[in-house]
C-alpha positions in Angstrom: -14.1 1.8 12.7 -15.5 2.6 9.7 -15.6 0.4 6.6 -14.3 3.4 4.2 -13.2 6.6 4.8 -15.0 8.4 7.6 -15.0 12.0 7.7 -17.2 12.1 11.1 -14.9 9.7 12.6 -11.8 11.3 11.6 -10.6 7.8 9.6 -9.0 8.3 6.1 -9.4 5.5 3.2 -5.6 5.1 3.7 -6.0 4.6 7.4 -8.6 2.4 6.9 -7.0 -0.1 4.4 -3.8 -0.5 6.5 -6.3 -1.5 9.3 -7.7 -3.7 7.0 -4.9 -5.1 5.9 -3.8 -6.1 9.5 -7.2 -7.1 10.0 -6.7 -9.9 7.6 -9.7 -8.1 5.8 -10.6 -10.1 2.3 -9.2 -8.1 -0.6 -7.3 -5.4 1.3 -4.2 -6.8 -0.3 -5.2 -6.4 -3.9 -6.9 -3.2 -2.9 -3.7 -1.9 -1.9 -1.6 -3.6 -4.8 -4.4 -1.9 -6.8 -3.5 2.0 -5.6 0.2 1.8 -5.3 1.8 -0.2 -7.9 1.2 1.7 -10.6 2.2 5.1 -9.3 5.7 2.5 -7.9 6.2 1.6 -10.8 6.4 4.8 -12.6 8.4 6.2 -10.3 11.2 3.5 -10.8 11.5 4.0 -14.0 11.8 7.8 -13.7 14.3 6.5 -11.6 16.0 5.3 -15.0 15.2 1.6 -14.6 13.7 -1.2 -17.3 10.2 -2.4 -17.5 11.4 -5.5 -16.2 13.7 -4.0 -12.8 10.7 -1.9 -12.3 8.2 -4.9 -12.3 10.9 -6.6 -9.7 11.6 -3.6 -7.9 7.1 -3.8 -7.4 6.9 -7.2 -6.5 10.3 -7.1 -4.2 8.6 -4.0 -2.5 5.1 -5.6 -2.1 6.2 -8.8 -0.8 8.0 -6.7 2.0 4.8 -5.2 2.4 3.1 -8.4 3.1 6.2 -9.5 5.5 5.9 -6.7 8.0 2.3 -5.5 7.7 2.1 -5.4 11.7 5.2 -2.8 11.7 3.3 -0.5 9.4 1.9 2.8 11.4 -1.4 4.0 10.7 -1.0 7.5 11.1 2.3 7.8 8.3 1.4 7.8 4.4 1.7 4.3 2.8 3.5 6.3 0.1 6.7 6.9 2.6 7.1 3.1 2.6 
């Protein structure tokens, strides 16, 4: 597999870092933390929630993350999780 996204080989960036991320790949982690906790967070607190629930609802959701990493499939959208 490719080491970013891969048009010719059919792999997309998102594909890529969840195999990364099973992979044990250095960084993949923050890479991920990197893309989706911002857009998480906002999206609690449309949700009507503080600063501070939304921070815990991030780190609750991300430590989950980390917990079942092997569960995760690569061909659904990291955003559905």
């Amino acid at each position: 597999m490719c080491s970013s996204a891969c048009v010719s080989c059919g792999v997309s960036s998102e594909q890529q870092l969840i195999a990364d991320l099973k992979s044990g790949v250095d960084g993949a982690f923050d890479r991920l933390y990197e893309q989706y906790s911002g857009p998480l967070f906002v999206a609690v607190q449309r949700k009507g929630a503080s600063a501070r629930d939304a921070e815990d609802v991030v780190q609750e959701t991300f430590l989950r993350v980390s917990t079942t990493l092997q569960r995760i499939d690569e061909t659904k959208s990291l955003s559905g999780y």
